[in-house]
N, CA, C and O atoms as a CHARMM CRD file, in Angstrom:
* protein
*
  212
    1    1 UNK  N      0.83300  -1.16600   0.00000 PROA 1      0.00000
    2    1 UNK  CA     0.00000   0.00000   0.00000 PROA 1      0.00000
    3    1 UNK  C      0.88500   1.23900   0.00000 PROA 1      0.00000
    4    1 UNK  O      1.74100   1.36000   0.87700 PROA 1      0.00000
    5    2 UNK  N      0.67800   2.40700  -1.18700 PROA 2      0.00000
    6    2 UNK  CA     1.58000   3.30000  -0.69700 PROA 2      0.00000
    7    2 UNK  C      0.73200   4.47300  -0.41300 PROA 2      0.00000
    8    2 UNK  O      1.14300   5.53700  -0.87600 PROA 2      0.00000
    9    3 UNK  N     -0.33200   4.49200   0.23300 PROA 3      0.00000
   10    3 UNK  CA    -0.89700   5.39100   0.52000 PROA 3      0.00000
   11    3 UNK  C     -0.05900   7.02900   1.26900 PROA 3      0.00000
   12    3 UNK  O      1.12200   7.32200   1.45100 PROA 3      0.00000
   13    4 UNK  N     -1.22800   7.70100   1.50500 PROA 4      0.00000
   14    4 UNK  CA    -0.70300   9.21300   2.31600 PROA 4      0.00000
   15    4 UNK  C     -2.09500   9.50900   3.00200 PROA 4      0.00000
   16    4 UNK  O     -3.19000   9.02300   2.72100 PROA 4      0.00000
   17    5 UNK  N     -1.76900  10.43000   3.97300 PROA 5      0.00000
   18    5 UNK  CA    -3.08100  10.81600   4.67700 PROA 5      0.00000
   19    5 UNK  C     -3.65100  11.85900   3.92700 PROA 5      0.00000
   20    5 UNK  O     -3.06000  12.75600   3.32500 PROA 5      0.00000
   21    6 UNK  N     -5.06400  11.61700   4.04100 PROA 6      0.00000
   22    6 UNK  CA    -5.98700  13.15000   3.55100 PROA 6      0.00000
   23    6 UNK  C     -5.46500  14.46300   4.37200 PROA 6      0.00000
   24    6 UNK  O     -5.44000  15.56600   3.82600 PROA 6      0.00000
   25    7 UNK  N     -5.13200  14.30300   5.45400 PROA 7      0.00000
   26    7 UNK  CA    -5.36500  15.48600   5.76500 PROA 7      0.00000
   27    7 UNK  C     -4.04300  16.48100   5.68400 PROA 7      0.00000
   28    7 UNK  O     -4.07300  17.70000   5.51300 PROA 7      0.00000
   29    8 UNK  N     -2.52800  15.39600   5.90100 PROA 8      0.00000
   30    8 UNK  CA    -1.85000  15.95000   6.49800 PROA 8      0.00000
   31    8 UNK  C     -0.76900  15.85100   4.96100 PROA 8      0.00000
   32    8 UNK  O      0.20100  16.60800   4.91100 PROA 8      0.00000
   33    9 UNK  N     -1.00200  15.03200   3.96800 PROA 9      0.00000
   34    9 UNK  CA     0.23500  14.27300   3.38300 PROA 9      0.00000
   35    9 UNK  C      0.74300  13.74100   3.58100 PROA 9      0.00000
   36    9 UNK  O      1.35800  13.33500   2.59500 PROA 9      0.00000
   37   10 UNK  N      1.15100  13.09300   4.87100 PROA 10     0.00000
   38   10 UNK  CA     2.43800  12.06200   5.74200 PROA 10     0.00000
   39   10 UNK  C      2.10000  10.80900   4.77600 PROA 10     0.00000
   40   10 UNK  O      1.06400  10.56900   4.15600 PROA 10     0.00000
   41   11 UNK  N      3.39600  10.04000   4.85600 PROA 11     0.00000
   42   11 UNK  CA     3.19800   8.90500   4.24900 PROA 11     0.00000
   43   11 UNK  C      3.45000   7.74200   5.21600 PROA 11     0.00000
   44   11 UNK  O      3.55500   6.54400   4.95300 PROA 11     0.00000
   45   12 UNK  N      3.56300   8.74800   7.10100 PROA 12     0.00000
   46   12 UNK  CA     3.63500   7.82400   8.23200 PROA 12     0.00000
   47   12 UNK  C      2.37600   7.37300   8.82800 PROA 12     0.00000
   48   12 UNK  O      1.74100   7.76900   9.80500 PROA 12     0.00000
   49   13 UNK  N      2.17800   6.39000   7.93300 PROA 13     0.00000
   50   13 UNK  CA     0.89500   5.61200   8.57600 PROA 13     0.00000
   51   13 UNK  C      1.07400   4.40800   9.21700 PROA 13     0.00000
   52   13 UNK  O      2.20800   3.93200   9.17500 PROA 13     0.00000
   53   14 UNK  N      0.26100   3.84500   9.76700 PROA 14     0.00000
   54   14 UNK  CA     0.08700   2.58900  10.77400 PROA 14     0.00000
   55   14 UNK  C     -1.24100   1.72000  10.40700 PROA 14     0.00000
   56   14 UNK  O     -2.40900   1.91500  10.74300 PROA 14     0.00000
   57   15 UNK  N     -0.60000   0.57400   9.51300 PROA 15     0.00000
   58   15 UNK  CA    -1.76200   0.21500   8.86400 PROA 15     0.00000
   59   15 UNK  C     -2.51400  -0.57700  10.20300 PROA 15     0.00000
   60   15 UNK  O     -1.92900  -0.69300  11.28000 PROA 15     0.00000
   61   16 UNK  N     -4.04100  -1.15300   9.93200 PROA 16     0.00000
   62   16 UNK  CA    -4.61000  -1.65300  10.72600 PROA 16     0.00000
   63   16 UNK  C     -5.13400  -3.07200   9.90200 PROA 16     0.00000
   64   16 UNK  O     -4.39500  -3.75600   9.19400 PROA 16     0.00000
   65   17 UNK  N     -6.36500  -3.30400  10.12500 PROA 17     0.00000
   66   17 UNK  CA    -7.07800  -4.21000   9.34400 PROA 17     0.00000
   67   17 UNK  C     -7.85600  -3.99400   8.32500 PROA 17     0.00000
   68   17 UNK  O     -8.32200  -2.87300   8.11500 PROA 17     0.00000
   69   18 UNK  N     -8.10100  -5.01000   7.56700 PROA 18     0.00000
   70   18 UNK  CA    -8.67700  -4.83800   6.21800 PROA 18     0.00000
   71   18 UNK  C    -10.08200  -5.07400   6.13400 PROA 18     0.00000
   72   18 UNK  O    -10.48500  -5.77800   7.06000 PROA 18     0.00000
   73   19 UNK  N    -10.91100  -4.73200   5.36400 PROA 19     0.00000
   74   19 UNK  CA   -12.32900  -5.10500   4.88300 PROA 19     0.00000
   75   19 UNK  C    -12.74200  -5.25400   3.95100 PROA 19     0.00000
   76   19 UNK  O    -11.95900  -4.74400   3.15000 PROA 19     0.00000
   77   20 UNK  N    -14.06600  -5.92400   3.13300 PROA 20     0.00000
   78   20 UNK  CA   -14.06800  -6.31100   1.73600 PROA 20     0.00000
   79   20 UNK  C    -15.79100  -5.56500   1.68900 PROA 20     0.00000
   80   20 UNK  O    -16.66500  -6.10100   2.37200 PROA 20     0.00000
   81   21 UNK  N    -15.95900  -4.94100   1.25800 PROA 21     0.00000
   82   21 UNK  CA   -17.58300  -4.52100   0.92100 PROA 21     0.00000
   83   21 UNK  C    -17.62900  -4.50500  -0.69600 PROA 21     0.00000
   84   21 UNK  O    -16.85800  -3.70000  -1.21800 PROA 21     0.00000
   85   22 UNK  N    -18.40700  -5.26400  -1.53100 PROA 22     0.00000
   86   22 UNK  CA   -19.26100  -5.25100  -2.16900 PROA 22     0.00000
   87   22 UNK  C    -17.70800  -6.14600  -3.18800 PROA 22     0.00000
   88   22 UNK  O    -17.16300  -7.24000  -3.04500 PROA 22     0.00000
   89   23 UNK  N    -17.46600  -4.88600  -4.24900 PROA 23     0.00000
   90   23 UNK  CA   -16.11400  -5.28900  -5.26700 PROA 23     0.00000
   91   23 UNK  C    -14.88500  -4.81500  -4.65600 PROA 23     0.00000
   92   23 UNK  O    -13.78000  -4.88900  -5.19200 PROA 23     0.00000
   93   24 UNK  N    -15.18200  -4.21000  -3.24500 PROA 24     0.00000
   94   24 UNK  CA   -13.56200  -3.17000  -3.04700 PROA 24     0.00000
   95   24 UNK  C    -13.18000  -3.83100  -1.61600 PROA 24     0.00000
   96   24 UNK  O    -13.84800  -4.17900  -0.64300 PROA 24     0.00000
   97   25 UNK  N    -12.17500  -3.84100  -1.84600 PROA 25     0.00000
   98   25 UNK  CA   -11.34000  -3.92000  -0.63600 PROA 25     0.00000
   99   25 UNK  C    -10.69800  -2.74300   0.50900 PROA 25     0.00000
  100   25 UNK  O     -9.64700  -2.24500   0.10700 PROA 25     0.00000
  101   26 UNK  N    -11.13500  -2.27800   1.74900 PROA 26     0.00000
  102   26 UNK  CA   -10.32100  -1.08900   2.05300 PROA 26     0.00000
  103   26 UNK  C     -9.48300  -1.53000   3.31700 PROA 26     0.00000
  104   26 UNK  O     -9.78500  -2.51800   3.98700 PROA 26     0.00000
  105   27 UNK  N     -8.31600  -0.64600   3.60300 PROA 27     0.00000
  106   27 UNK  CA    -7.09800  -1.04200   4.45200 PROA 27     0.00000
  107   27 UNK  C     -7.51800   0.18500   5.32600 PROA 27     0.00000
  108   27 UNK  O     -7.74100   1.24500   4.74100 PROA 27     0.00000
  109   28 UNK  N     -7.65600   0.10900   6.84800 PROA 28     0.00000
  110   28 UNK  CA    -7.82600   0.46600   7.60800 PROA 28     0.00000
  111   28 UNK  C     -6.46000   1.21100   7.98800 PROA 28     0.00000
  112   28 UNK  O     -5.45700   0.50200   8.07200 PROA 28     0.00000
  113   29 UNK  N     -6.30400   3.05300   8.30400 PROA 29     0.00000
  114   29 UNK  CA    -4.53200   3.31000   8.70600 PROA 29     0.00000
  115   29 UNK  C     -5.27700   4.09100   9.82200 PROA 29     0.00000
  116   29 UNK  O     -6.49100   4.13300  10.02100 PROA 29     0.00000
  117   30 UNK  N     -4.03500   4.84700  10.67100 PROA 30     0.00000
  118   30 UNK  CA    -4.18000   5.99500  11.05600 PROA 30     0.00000
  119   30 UNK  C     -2.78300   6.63100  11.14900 PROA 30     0.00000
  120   30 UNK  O     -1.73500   6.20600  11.63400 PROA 30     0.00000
  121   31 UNK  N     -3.09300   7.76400  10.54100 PROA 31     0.00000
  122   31 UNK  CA    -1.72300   8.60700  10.55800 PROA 31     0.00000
  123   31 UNK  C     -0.65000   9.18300  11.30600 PROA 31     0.00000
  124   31 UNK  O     -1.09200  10.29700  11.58600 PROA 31     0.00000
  125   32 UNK  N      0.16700   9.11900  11.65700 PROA 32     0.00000
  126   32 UNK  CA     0.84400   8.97300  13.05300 PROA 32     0.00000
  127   32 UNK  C      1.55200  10.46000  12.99000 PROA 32     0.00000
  128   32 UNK  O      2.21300  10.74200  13.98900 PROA 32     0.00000
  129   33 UNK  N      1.51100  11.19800  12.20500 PROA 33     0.00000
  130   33 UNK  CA     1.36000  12.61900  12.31800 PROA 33     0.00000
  131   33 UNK  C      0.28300  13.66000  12.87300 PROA 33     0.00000
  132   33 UNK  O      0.24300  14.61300  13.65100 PROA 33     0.00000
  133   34 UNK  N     -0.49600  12.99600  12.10100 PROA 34     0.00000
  134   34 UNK  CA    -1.89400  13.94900  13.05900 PROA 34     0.00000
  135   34 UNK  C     -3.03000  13.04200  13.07400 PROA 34     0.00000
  136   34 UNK  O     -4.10900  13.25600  12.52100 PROA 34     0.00000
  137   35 UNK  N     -2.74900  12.14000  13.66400 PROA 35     0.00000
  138   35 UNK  CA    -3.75400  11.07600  14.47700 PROA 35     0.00000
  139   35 UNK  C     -4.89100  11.06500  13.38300 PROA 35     0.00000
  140   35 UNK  O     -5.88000  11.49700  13.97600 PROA 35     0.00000
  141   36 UNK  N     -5.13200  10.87000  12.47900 PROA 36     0.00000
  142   36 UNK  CA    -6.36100  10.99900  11.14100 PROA 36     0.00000
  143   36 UNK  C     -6.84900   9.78800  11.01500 PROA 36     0.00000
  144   36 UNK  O     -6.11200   9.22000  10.20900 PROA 36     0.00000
  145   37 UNK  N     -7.71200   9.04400  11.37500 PROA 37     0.00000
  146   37 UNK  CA    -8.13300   7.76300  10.63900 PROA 37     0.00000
  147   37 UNK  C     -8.95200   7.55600   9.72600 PROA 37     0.00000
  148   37 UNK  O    -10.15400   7.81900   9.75600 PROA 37     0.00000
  149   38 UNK  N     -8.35700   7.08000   8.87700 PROA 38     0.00000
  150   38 UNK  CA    -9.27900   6.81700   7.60700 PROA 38     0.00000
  151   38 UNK  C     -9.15200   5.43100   6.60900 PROA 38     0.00000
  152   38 UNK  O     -8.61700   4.45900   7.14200 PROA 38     0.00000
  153   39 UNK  N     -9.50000   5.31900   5.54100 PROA 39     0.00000
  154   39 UNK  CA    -9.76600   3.69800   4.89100 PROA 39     0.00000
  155   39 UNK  C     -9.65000   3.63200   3.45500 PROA 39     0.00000
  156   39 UNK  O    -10.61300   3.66500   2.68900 PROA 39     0.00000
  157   40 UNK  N     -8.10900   3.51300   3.02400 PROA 40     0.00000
  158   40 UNK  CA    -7.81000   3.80000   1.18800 PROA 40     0.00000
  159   40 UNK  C     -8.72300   2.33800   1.05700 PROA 40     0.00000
  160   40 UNK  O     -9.05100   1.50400   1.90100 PROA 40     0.00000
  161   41 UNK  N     -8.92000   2.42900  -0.14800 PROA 41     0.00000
  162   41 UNK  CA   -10.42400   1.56000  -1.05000 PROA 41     0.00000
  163   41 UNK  C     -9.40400   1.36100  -1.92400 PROA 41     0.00000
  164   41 UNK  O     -8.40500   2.07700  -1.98600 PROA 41     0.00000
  165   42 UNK  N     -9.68900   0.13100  -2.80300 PROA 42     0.00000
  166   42 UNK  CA    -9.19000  -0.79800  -3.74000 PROA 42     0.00000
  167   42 UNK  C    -10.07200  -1.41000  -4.41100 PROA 42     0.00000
  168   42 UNK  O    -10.88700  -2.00400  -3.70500 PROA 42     0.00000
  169   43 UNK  N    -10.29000  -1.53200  -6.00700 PROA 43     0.00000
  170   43 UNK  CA   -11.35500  -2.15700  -6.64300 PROA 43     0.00000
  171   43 UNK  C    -10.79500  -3.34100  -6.69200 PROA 43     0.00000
  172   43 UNK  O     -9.71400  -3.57000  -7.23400 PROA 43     0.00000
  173   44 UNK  N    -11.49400  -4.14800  -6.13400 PROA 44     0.00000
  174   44 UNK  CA   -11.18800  -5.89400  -7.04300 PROA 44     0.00000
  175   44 UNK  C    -11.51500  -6.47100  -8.29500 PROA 44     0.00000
  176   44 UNK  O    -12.53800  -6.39200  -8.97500 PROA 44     0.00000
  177   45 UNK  N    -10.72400  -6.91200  -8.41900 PROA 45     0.00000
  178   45 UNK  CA   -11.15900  -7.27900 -10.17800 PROA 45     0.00000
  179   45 UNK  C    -10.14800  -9.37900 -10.29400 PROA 45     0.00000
  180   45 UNK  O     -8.97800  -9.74000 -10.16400 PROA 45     0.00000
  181   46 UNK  N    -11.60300 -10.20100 -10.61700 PROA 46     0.00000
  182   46 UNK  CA   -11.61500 -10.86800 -10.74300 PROA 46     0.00000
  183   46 UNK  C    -10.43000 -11.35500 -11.70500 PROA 46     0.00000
  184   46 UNK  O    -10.11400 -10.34300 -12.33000 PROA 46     0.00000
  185   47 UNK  N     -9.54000 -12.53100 -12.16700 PROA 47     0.00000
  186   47 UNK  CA    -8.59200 -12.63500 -13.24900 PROA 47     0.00000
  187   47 UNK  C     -8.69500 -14.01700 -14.08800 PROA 47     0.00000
  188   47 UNK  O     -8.69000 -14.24900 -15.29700 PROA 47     0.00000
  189   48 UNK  N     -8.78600 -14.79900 -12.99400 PROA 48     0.00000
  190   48 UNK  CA    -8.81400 -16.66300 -13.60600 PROA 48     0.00000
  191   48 UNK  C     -9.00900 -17.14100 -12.26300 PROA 48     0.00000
  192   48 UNK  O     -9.09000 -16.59700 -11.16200 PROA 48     0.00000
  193   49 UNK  N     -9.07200 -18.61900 -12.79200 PROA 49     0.00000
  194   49 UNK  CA    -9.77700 -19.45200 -11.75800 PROA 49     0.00000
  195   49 UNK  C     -8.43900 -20.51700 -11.94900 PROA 49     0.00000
  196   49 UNK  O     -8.33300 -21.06200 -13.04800 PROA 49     0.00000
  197   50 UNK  N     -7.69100 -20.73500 -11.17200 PROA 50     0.00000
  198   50 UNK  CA    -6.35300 -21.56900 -10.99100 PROA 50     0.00000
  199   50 UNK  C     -7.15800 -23.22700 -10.71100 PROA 50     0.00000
  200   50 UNK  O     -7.95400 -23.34700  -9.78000 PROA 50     0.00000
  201   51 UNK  N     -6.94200 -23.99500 -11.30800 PROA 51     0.00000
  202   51 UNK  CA    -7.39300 -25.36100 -10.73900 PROA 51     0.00000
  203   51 UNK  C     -6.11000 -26.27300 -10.51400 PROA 51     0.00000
  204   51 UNK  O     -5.19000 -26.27000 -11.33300 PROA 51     0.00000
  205   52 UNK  N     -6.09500 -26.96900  -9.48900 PROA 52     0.00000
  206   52 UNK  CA    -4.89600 -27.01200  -8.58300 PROA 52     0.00000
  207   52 UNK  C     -5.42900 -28.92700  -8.40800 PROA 52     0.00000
  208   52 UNK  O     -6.49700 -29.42200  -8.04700 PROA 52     0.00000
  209   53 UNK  N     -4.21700 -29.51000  -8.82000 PROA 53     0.00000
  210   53 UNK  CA    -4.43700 -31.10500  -8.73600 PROA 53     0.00000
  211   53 UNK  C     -3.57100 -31.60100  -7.30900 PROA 53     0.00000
  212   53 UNK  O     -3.55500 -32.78600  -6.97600 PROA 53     0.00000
């Protein structure tokens, strides 16, 4: 993830946990500059189906 904070720009974040709603995935941070918490989003996108013997 190379995220930055909304508020501040820092790129000192502290990731947390993840969540999946609907097609997106978001990564839970909070910014360790000015305490900001917030949740960068990620679209998922399906690719192949691996079948594994």
């Amino acid at each position: 993830m190379k995220g930055k904070c909304p508020e501040c720009d820092s790129v000192d974040l502290e990731w947390k946990d993840s969540v999946i709603q609907d097609r997106s995935r978001g990564f839970n941070f909070k910014c360790e500059e000015c305490d900001t918490k917030a949740t960068e989003w990620y679209a998922l996108e399906y690719i192949e189906t691996e079948v594994r013997e």
